[in-house]
C-alpha positions as CSV (number, residue, x, y, z in Angstrom):
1,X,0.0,0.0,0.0
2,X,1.8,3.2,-1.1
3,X,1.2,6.2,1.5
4,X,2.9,8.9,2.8
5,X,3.4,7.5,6.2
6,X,4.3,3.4,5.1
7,X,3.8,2.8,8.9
8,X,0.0,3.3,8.9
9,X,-0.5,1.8,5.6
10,X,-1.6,-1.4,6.2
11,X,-4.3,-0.4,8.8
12,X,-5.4,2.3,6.2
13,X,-5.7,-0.1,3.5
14,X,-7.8,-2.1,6.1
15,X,-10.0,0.8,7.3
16,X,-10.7,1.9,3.3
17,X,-11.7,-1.6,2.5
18,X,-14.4,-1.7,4.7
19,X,-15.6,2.1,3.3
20,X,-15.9,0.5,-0.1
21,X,-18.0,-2.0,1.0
22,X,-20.4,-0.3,3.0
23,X,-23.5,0.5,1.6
24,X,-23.9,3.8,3.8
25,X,-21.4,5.5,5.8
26,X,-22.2,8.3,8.4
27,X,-18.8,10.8,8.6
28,X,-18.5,12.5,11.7
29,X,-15.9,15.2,12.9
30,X,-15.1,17.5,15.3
31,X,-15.4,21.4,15.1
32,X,-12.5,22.7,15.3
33,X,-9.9,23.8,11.9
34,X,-8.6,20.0,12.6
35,X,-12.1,18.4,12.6
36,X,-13.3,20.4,9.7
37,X,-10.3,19.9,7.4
38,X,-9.9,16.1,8.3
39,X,-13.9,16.0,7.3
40,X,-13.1,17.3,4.3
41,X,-10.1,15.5,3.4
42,X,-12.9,12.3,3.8
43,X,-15.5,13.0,2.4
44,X,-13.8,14.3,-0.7
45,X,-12.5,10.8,-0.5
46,X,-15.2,8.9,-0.3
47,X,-17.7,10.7,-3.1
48,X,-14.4,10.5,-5.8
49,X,-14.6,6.6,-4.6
50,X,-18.4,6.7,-5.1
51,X,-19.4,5.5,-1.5
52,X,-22.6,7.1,-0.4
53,X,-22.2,8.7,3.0
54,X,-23.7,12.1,5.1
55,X,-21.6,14.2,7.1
56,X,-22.4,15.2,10.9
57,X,-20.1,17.4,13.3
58,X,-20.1,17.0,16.7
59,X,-18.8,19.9,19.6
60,X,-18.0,16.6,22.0
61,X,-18.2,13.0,21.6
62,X,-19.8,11.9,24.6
63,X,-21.9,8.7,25.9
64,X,-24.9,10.5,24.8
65,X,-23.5,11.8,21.4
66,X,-22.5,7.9,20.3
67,X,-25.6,6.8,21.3
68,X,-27.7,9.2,19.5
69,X,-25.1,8.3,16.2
70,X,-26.1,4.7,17.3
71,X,-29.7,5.5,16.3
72,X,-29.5,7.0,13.5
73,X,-29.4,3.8,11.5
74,X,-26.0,4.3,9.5
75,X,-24.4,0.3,8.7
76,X,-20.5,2.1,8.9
77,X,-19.9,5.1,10.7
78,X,-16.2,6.7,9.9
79,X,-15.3,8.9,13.2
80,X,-12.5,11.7,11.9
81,X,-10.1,14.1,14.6
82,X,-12.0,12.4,17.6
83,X,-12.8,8.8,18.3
84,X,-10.0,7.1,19.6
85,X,-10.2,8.8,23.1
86,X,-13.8,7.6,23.5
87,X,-13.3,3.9,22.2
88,X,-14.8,1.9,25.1
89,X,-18.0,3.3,24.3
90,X,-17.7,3.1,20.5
91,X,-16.9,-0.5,21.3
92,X,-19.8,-0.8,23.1
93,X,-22.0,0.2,20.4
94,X,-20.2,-2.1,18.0
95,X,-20.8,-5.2,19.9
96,X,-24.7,-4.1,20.0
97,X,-24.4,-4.5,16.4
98,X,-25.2,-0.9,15.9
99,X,-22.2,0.0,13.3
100,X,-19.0,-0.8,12.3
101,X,-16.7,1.9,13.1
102,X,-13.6,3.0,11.5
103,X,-12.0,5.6,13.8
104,X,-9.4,7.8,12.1
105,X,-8.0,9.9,14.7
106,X,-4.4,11.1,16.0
107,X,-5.4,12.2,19.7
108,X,-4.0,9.3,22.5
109,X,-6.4,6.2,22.3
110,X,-8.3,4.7,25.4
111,X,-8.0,1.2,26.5
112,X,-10.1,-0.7,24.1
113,X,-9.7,-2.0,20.8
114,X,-11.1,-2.2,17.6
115,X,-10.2,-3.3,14.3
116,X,-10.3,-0.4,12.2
117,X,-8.8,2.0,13.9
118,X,-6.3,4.2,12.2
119,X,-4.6,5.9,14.3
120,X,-0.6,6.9,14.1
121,X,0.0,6.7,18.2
122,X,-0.5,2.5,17.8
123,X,2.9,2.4,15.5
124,X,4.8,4.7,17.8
125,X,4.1,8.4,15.7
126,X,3.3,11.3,17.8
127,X,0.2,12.4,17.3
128,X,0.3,15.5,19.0
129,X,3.4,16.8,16.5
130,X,3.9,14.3,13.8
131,X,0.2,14.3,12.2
132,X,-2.8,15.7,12.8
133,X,-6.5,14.6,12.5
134,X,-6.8,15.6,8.7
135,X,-3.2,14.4,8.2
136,X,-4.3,10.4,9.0
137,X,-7.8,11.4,7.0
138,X,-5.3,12.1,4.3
139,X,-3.4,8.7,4.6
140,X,-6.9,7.1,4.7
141,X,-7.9,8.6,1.2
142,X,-4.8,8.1,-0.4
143,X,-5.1,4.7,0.4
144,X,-8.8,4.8,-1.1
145,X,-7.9,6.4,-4.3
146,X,-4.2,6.6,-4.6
147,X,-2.5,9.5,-6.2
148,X,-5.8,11.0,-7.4
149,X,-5.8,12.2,-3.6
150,X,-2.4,13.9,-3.5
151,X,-4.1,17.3,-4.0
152,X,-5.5,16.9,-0.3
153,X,-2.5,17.7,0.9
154,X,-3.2,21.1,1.3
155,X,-5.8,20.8,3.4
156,X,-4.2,18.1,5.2
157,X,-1.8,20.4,6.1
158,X,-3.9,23.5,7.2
159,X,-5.2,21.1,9.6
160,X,-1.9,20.6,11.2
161,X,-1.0,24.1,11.2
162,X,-4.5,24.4,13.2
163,X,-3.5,22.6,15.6
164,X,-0.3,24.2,16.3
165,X,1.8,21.3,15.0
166,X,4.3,23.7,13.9
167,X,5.1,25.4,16.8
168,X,8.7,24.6,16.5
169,X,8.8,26.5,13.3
170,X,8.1,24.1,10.3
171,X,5.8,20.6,10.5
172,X,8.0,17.3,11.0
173,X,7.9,13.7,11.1
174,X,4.7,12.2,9.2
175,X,3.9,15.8,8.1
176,X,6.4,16.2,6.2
177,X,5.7,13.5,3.9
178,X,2.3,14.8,3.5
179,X,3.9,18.7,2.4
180,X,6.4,16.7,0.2
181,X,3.2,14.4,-1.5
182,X,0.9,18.4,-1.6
183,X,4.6,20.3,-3.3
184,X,4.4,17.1,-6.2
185,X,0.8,17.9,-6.5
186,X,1.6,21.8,-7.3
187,X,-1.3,22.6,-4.2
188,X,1.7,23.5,-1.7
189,X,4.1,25.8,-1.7
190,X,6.9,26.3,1.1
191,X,9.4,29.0,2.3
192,X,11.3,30.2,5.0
193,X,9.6,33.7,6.2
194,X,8.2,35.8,8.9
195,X,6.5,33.7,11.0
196,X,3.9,36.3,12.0
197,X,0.3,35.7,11.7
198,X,-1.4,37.6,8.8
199,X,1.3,37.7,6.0
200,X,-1.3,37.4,3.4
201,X,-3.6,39.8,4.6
202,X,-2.7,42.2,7.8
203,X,-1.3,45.8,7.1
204,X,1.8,46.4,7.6
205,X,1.5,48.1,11.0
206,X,-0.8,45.2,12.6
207,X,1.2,42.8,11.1
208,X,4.1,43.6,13.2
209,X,2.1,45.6,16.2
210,X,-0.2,42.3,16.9
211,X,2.3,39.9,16.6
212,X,3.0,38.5,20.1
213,X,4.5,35.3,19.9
214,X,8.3,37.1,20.6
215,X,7.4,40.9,22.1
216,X,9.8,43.3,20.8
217,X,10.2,46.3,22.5
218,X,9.0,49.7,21.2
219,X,7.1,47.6,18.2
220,X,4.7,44.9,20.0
221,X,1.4,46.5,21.2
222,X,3.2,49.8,20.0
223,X,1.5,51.9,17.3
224,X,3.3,54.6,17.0
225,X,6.3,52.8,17.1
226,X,5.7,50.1,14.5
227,X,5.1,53.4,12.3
228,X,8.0,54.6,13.4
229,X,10.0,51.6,12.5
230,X,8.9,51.5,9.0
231,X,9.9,55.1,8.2
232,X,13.2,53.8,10.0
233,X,13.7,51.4,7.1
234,X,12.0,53.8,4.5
235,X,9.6,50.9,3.7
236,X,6.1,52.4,2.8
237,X,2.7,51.0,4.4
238,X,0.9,52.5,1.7
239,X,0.8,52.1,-1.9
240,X,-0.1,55.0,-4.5
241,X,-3.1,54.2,-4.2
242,X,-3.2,54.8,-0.4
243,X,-4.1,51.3,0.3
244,X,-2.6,49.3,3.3
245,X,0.6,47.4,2.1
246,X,0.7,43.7,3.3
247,X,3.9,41.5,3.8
248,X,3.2,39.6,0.2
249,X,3.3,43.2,-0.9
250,X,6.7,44.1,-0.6
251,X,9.6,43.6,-2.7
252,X,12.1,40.8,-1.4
253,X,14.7,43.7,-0.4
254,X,12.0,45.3,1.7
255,X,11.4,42.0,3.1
256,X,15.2,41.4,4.1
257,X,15.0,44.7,5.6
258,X,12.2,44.7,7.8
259,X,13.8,41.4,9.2
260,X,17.0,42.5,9.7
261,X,15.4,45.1,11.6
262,X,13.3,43.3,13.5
263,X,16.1,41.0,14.9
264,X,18.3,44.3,15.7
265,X,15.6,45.7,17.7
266,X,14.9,42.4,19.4
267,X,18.9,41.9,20.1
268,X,18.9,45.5,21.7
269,X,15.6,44.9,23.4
270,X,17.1,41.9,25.3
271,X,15.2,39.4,23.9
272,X,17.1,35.8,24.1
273,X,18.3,34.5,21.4
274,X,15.8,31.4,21.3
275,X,12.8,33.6,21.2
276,X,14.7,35.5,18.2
277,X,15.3,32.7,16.0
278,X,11.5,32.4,15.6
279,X,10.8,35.6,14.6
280,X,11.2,33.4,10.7
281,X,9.9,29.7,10.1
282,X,8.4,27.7,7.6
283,X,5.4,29.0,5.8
284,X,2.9,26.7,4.0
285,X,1.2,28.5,0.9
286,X,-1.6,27.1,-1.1
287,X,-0.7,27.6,-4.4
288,X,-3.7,27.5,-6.2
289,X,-5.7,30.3,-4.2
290,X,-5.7,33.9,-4.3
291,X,-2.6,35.8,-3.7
292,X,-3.7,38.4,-0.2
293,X,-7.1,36.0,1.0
294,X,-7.2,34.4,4.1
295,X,-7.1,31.0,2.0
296,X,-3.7,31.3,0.6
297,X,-2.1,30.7,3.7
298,X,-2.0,27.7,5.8
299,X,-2.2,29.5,9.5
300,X,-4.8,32.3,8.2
301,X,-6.7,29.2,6.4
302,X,-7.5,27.4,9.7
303,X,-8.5,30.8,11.6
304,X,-11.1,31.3,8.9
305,X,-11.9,27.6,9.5
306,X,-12.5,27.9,13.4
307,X,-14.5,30.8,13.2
308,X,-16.8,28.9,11.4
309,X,-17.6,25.8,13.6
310,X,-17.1,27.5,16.7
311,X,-20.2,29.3,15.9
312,X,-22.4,26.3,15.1
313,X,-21.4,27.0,11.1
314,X,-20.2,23.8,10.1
315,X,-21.7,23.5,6.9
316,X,-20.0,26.9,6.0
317,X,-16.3,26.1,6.8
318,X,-16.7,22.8,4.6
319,X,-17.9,24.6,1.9
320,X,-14.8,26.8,2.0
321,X,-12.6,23.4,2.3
322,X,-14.6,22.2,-0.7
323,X,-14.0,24.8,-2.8
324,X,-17.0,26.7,-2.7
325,X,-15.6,30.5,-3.1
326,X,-18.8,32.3,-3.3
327,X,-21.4,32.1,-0.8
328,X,-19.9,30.0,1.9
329,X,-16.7,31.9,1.6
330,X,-18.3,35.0,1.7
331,X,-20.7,34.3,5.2
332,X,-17.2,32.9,6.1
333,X,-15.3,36.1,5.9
334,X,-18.8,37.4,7.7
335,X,-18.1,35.0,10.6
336,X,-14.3,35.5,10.9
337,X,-15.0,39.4,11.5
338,X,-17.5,38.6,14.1
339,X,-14.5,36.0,15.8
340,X,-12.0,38.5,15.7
341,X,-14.4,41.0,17.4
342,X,-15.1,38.2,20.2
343,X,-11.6,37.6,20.6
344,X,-10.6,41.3,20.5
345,X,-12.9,41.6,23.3
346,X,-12.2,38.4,25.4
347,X,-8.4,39.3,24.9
348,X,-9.3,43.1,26.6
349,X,-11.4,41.4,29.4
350,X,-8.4,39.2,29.8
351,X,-6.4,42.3,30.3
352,X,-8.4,44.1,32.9
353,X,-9.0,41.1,35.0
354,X,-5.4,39.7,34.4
355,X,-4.8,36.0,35.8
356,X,-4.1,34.3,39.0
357,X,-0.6,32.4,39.7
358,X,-0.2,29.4,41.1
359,X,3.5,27.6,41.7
360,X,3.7,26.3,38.4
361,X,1.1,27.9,36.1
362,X,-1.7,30.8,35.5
363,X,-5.2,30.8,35.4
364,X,-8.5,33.0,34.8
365,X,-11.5,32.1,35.3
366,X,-14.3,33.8,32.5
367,X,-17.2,31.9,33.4
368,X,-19.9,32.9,31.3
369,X,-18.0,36.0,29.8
370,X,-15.8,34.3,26.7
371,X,-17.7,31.4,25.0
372,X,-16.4,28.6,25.6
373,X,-16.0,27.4,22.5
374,X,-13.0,30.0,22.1
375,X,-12.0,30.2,25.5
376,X,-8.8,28.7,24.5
377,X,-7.9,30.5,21.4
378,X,-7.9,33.4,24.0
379,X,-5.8,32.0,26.5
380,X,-3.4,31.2,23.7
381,X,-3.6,35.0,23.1
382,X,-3.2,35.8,26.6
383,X,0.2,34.1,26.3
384,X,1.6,36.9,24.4
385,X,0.1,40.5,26.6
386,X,1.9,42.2,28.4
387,X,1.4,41.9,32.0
388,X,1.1,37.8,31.9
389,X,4.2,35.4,31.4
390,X,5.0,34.1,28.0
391,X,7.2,31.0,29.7
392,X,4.2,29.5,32.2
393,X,1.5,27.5,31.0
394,X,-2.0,29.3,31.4
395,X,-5.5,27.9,32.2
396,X,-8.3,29.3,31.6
397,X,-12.2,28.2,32.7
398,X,-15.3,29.2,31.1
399,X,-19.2,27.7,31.4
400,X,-20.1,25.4,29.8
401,X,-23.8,24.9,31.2
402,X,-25.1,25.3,34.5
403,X,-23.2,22.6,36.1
404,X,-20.1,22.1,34.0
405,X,-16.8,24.1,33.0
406,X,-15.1,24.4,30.2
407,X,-10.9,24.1,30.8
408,X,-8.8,25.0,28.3
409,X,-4.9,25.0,28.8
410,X,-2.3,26.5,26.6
411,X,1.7,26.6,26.3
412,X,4.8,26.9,24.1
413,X,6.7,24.9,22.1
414,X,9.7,25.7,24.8
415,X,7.8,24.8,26.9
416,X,7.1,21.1,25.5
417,X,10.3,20.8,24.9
418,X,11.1,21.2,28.1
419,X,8.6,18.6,28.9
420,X,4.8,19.8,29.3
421,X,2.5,17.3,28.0
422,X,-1.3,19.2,28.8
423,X,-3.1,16.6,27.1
424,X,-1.7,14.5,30.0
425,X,-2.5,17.2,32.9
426,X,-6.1,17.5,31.9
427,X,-6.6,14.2,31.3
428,X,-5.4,13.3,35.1
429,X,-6.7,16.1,36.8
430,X,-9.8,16.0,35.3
431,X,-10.4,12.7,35.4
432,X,-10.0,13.0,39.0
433,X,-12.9,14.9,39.7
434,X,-15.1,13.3,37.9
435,X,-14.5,15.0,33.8
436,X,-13.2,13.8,30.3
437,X,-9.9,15.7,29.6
438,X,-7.2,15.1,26.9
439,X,-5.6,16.7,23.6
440,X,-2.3,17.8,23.0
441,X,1.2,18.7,24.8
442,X,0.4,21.8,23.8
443,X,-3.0,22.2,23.9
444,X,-5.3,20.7,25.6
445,X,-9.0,20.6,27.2
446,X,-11.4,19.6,29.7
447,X,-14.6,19.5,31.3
448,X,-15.4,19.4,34.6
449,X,-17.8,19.9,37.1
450,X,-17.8,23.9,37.9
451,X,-17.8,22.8,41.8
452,X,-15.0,21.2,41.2
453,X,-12.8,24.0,39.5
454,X,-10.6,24.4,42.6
455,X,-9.6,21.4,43.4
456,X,-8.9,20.5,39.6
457,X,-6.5,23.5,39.5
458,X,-4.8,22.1,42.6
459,X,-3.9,18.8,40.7
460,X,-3.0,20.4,37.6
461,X,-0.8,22.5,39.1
462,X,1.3,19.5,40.7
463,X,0.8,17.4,37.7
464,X,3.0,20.6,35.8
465,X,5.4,21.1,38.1
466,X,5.9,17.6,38.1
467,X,6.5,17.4,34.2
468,X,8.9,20.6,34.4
469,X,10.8,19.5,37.2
């Protein structure tokens, strides 16, 4: 079986025989830029392979969740981004004789088995970094149509870019076989650049004044003095026109410039030399979209994506993964505005409020004030203000209903490397008192019961001072 990642190929060989022979197959994903491209990446799959199927997104897969997808009558039910975590229930179901699932997901499987389960964790790939949910959905429809399914690439890898799987600067291991399959197809493009958020479509100024990821004095959260820098390096934010310039807008010398002046001011600013050497990465360009949209770049892509789901829109964001670049990608532009309003506005309520220190990481509590269904995005935000530390992992709580809280937890690639695992701190702590918790070392949620919130901090605050010694 030829796929990019020879490891899983057998399995997915497996898992797409028993798709072809299913007379009706019920495709369910999660919500997030993940869920929504690894849905896509299927069910693009699966109609070019002629198997009938219905797609159906799901916030959580709980007890209650499976067991409504239990009833709805479906003989093969393929599970994408979510599945594995929630197996002894799926199990359940399948020796009820209510559907055969195939479970394609990356996130760390519970103890129970089944036999079509694709997932890269069982042969010893890091799900968390190596490949994401829409990266296995890709090795899955490569191995139902072959090459004809190399183009899928691209979205295979905005869905690792959405979940943060290059943190450390460029996508590794089992993703980058998949960039390497999307650059043959001609739908991927790479490039070492600035790593800043919005080089396809920020202006100038907010490109460099909203980028927090490494705070450079007198330019980050500054104004006044990212204008001040530009006229420092005579680079123009306007054209002729007296239209914003953007980063694809400049020449390549104005490019070098603006770098080279970045990494002086950060180098006179004190910032350490790890933090400067990302200020540039790898950037992953979809070559066949429009030069300055949201859609030509991988990280810009996936924000478009979650503001889509997020806010019980679905339907809209796979549209835009299918290629439909008229009305859903119009109500999608419509619902990224409204996202980056929400966010604009939990960041500032962040702000004010500010967080609360434990011995080993931060936390704020929102309840009912950020949804939480971007709770996290926030806190990942939050990260990069001034006023809270960049180098501490940060919680952050939200409701969820009356009786339940939403956790989200947050950090930095230095700080995995240095050996926090927060799919493993929620899943402990929350587990504990009585929740579901899990997702990645560097991102990660929960939900608990809100009486509960206390004691849960308690544990997840020795469970991360235990992983960072």
């Amino acid at each position: 079986m030829s796929v990019p990642v020879p490891a899983l190929g057998d399995r997915a060989g497996a898992c797409a025989d028993v798709l072809a022979g299913s007379d009706r197959v019920l495709l369910v994903s999660h919500i997030d830029a993940d869920g929504l491209t690894s849905a896509a990446v299927a069910t693009t799959a699966l109609t070019r392979a002629d198997i009938s199927h219905e797609v159906f997104f799901s916030k959580q897969l709980d007890e209650e969740e499976i067991a409504a997808i239990a009833g709805l009558d479906f003989e093969t039910v393929l599970f994408t981004d979510f599945g594995s975590g929630q197996l002894p229930t799926i199990v359940q179901h399948e020796r009820a004789g209510a559907f055969q699932p195939v479970v394609c997901d990356h996130h760390e499987p519970a103890d129970a088995k089944t036999t079509y389960h694709l997932n890269p964790h069982l042969f010893d790939i890091d799900g968390s970094k190596e490949i994401s949910g829409a990266g296995t959905a890709y090795v899955l429809a490569r191995a139902l149509g072959g090459e004809e399914n190399t183009d899928l690439a691209a979205l295979a890898v905005v869905g690792a870019v959405g979940d943060m799987q290059d943190s450390d600067g460029e996508l590794f291991g089992a993703n980058a076989a998949i960039v390497e399959e999307g650059v043959a197809a001609g739908v991927l493009e790479t490039t070492t650049d600035l790593s800043f958020y919005g080089i396809q479509t920020r202006p100038l100024p907010k490109l460099l004044e909203y980028a927090s990821d490494v705070r450079i004095p007198g330019i980050t959260n500054n104004a006044s003095g990212t204008r001040a820098f530009f006229e420092e390096l005579d680079v123009p934010v306007k054209d002729a026109d007296d239209e914003w310039r953007r980063w694809v807008d400049l020449t390549h010398d104005e490019q070098r410039r603006v770098v080279s002046g970045l990494v002086r001011r950060a180098v006179e600013g004190g910032v350490a030399p790890e933090r400067i050497d990302t200020l540039t990465g790898t950037t992953y360009t979809l070559a066949r979209e429009t030069e300055g949209t949201e859609l030509r770049d991988a990280s810009e892509f996936s924000t478009l994506l979650n503001a889509t789901a997020r806010y019980e829109r679905a339907d809209v964001g796979l549209g835009v993964c299918l290629g439909d670049r008229d009305r859903a990608y119009v109500r999608a532009k419509r619902l990224l505005a409204n996202h980056r309003r929400n966010l604009s506005e939990g960041l500032e309520w962040v702000r004010s409020n500010g967080v609360t220190h434990e011995n080993h990481l931060q936390w704020f509590d929102a309840g009912g004030r950020i949804p939480d269904t971007i709770v996290g995005i926030v806190a990942g935000m939050a990260l990069g203000i001034k006023g809270i530390q960049g180098d501490v992992p940060i919680i952050a709580f939200a409701d969820e209903s009356p009786r339940e809280t939403k956790v989200s937890g947050r950090g930095t690639g230095m700080l995995v490397r240095r050996g926090l695992d927060l799919s493993e701190v929620m899943r402990e702590a929350a587990t504990a008192v009585g929740g579901e918790g899990g997702g990645h070392t560097i991102a990660a949620g929960a939900t608990i019961p809100s009486a509960d919130r206390d004691r849960f901090l308690q544990l997840a605050d020795g469970i991360v001072g235990d992983q960072l010694g």
